[in-house]
N, C-alpha and C positions, 0 to 999 in steps of 0.2 A: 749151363745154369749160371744165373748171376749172382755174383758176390758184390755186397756193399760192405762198408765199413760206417758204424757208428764213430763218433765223434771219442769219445772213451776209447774205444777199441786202437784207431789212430793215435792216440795220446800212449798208448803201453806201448805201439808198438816201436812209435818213435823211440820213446825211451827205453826200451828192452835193445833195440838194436844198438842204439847210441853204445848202450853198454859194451855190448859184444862189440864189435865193431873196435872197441878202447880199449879194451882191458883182455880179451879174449886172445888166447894161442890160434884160434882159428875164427877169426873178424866175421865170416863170411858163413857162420856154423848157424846162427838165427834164423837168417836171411834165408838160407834154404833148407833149414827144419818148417818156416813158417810154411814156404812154399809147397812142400811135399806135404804137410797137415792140410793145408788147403784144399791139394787135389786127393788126399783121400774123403775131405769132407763132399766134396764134389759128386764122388764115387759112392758115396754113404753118409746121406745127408739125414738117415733116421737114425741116426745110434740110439744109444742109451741116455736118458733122460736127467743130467745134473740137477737141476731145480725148477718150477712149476713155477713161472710171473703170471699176471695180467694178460701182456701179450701171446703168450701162450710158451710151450716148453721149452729152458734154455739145454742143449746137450754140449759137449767137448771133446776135442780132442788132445790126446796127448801128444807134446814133441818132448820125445824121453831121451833128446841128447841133452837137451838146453832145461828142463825141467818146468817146462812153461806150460801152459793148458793155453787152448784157442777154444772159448766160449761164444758160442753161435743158436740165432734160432732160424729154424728153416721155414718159408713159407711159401706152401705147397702150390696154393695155388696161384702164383706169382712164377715159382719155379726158383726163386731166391732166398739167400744164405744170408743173413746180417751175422757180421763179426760184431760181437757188443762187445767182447774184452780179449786181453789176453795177459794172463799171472802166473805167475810161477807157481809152480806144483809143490816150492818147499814151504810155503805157507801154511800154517796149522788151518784156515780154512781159505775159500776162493773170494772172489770180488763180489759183494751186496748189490744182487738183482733188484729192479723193481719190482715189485710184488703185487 
């Protein structure tokens, strides 16, 4: 299955890792929370439905070491995954979809 990355998507994750990477006891705890969220998204690319855009349903996953969510839509008949975001779960709400 392929995964692309939106533009937005690349800009959190640069800066989500920069962070860890700096500041974090364990630099390298992002990097492969992202990566194991990935191949479960992989694994189960219909989850549960976060918000309804335009382009059609965005769903997430959780990485509950690092408190982030990986915000994705999957399109079937392509057989690929666009990453549109990734934000931290401690946020009172998630990143504003198109609609």
């Amino acid at each position: 299955m392929k995964v692309v990355y939106s533009e937005e998507a690349e800009r959190c994750i640069a800066r989500e890792n920069a962070a860890w990477c700096a500041y974090a006891d364990h630099p390298l705890l992002f990097e492969d929370e992202l990566e194991a969220a990935l191949e479960s998204i992989r694994q189960n690319p219909n989850g549960p439905v976060y918000e309804m855009t335009r382009r059609g349903p965005v769903r997430r996953a959780l990485m509950p070491k690092t408190g982030n969510h990986v915000y994705f839509l999957f399109v079937r008949e392509t057989q690929t995954i666009e990453i549109v975001s990734v934000a931290g779960g401690k946020r009172k709400r998630g990143p504003v979809f198109d609609r």
